[in-house]
N, C-alpha and C positions, 0 to 999 in steps of 0.2 A: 604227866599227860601221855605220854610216849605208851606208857604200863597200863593207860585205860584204853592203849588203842588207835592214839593218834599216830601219824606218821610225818616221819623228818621229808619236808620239800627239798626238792635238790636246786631252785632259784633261790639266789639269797632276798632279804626284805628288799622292796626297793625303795624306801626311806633312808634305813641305815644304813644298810648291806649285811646285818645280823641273820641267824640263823632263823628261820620258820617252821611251825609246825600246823599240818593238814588238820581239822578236827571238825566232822560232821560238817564238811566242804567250805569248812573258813578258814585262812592261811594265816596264822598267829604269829607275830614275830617274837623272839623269846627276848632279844633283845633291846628293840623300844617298846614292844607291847600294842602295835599298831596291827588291825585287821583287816584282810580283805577277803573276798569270794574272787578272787583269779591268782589262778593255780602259778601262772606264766608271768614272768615277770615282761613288763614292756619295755622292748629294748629301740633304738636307733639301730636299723638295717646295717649301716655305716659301721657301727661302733661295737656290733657284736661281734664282728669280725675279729678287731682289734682286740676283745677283752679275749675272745677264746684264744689266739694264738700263742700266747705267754701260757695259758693255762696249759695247751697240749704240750707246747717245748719244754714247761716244768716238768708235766707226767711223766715226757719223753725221759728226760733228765732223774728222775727218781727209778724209773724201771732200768736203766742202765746201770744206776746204783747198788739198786737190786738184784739184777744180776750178777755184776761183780762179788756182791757181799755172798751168792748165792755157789758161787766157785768156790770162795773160799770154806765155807761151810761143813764140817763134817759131820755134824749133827742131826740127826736126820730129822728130830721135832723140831727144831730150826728152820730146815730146810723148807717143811712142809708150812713153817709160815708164815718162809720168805716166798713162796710160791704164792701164798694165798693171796700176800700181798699184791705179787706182782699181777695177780687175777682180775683182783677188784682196782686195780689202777687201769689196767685194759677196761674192763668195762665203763667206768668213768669216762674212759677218754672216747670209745665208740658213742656212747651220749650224748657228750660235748659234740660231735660229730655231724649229728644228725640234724636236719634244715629244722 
């Protein structure tokens, strides 16, 4: 689906918590196979709180990883994609971020 065009949601389902794909504005889960037309998964005000902050202190946690592994490194195609990583973890976590 992905190669005709769909694109990966960044909410997981919220039936199972499986992965979703966007397709001609219906959010497909890949994993039960359940559809909806909203993009946003509905959350408890309360509880979204609670679920992003492990989410950001793991990021936290991997980009320091990252870093390290990124000192040690002398390889420079390595390098460039231990940065890339470390790029798209930043972006993720400014995401999560956002109200």
């Amino acid at each position: 689906m992905l190669l005709k065009g769909a694109t990966l949601v960044s909410d997981p389902c919220p039936y199972c918590r499986g992965v979703r794909i966007m397709n001609e504005g219906n959010a497909f889960c890949v994993n039960c196979g359940r559809e909806s037309r909203e993009e946003k998964v509905p959350q408890d005000s309360g509880k979204q709180g609670e679920e992003e902050q492990p989410a950001l202190g793991k990021l936290d946690q991997k980009v320091e990883e990252l870093t390290e592994e990124l000192r040690k490194e002398k390889d420079y195609s390595k390098q460039q994609i231990i940065l890339k990583s470390i790029s798209e973890i930043l972006e993720v976590k400014a995401k999560l971020k956002k109200p």
